[in-house]
PLY file of the C-alpha trace (Angstrom):
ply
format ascii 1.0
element vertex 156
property float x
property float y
property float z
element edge 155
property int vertex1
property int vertex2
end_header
-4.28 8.69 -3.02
-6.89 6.72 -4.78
-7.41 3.14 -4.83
-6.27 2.81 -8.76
-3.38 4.90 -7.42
-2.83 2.24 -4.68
-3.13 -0.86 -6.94
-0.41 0.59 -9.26
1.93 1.13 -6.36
1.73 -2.01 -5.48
2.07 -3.35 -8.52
5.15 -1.20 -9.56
6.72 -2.18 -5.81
6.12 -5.89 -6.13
7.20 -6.50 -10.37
10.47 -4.18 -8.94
10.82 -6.03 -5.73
10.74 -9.63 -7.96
13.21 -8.65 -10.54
15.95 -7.32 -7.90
15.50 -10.48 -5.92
14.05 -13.12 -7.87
11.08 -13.48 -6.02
7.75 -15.43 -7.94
6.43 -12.23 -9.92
2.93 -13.52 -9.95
2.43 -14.34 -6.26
4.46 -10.83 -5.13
2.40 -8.60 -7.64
-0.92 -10.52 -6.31
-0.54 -9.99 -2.97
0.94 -7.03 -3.24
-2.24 -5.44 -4.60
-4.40 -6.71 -1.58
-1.26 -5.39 0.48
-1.66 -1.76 -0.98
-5.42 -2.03 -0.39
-5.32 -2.91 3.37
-4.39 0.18 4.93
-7.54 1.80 3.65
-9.82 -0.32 5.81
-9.67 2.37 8.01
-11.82 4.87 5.57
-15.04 3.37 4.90
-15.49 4.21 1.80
-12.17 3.01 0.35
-12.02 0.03 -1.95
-11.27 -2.65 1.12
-13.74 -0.79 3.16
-16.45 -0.98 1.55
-16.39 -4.76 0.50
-15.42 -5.16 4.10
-17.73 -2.67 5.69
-18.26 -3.93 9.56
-14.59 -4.22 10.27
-13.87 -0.92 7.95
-16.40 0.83 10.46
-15.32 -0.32 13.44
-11.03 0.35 12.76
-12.27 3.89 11.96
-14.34 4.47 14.58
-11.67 3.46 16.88
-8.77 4.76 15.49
-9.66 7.44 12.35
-8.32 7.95 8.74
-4.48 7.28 8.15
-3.27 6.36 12.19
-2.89 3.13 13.57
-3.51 1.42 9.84
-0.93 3.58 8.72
1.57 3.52 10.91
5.38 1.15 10.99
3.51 -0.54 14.05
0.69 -2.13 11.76
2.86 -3.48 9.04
4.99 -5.31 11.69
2.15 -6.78 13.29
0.74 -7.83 10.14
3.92 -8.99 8.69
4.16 -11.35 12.46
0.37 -12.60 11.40
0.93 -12.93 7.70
4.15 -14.70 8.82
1.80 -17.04 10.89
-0.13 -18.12 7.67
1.73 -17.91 4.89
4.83 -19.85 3.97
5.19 -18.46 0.67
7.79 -15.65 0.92
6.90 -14.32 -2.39
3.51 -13.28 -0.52
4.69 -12.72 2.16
7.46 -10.02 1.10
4.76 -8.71 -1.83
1.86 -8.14 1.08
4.59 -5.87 2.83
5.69 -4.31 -0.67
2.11 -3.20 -1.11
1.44 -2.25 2.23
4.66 -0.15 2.35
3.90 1.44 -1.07
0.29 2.55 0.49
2.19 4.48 3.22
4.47 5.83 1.30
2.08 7.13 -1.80
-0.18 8.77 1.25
2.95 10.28 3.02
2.70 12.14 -0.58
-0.33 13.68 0.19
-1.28 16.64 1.45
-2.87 15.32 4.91
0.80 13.16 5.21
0.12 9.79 8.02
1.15 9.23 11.17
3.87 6.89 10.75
5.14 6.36 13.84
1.61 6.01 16.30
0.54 6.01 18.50
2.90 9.36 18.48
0.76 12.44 16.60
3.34 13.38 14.47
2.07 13.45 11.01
4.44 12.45 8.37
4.37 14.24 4.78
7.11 13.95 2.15
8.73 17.29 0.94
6.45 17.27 -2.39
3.55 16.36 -1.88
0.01 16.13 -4.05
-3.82 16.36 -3.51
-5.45 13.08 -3.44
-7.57 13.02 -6.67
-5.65 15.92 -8.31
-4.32 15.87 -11.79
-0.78 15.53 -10.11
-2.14 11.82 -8.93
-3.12 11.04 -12.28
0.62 12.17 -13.08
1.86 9.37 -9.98
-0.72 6.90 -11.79
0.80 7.57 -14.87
4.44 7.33 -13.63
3.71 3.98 -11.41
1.85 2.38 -14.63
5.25 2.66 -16.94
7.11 2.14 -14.31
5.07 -1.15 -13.78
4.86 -1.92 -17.79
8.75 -1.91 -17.55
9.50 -4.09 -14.64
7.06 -6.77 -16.40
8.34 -6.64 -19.47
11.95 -7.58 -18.13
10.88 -10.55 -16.49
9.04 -11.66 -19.21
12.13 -11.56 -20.88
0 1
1 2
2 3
3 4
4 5
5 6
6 7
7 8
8 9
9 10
10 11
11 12
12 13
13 14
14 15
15 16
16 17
17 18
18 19
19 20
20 21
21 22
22 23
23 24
24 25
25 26
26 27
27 28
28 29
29 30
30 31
31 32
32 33
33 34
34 35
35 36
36 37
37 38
38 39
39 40
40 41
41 42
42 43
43 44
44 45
45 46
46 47
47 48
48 49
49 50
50 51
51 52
52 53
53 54
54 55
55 56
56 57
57 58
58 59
59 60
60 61
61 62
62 63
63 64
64 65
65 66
66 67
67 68
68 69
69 70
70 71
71 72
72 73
73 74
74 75
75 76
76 77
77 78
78 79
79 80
80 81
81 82
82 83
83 84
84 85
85 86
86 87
87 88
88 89
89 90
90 91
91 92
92 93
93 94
94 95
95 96
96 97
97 98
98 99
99 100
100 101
101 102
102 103
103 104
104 105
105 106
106 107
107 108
108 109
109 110
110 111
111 112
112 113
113 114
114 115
115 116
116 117
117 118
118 119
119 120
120 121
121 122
122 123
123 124
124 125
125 126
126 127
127 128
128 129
129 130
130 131
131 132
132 133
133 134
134 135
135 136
136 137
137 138
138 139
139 140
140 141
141 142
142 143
143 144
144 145
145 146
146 147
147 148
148 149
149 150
150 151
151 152
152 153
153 154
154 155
């Protein structure tokens, strides 16, 4: 998926994370966008990587496109260091909304992530979509009223 793509996942997971559990809808939906950026530091030309480019460079030397930064094993070890820093549990749970939205919009791609490494297995959803197809701008389009709605309850 795109980064737009990304950004409205996270979005649409944090406004819908904060109206079923009353978390602060401004702190969830703000951290939830950085969340759904961070797995991408891994590709270097990715929103996060390229404002980030040394560290971008050096995760994807080591470790490639959608592995380690994609996997259940880096969103509990960021959720431990986030945990470390943050007191705020509407960041704290938006960060993982995000981040969890990211894997799951890219286990919707073709190419599918490797969940569970360091194990190879790649991970794809049944349906699945190219990355930058007019199906994503479908996703986009579903994620943005999907978003739209969840603000305009708690507004209410």
């Amino acid at each position: 998926m795109t980064g737009k793509t990304h950004i409205m996942g996270g979005v649409a997971s944090c406004t819908a994370v904060a109206y079923f559990y009353g978390y602060d809808p401004v702190f969830m939906t703000a951290s939830g966008v950085l969340g759904a950026l961070i797995p991408d530091i891994c590709h270097t030309k990715s929103k996060i990587g390229r404002k980030l480019p040394i560290l971008s460079t050096l995760v994807s030397s080591i470790f490639g496109h959608r592995t380690f930064t994609h996997s259940l094993l880096f969103l509990l070890l960021t959720a431990f260091a986030a945990h470390l820093y943050f007191a705020n549990q509407s960041i704290l749970v938006g960060l993982m909304a995000g981040m969890a939205s990211h894997l799951l919009l890219d286990a919707g791609t073709t190419n599918g992530i490797k969940l569970f490494f360091p194990s190879s297995i790649r991970i794809r959803l049944p349906l699945y979509i190219k990355t930058g197809g007019k199906a994503e701008q479908g996703v986009m389009a579903a994620l943005t009223i999907l978003s739209c709605y969840f603000i305009a309850v708690l507004m209410a």
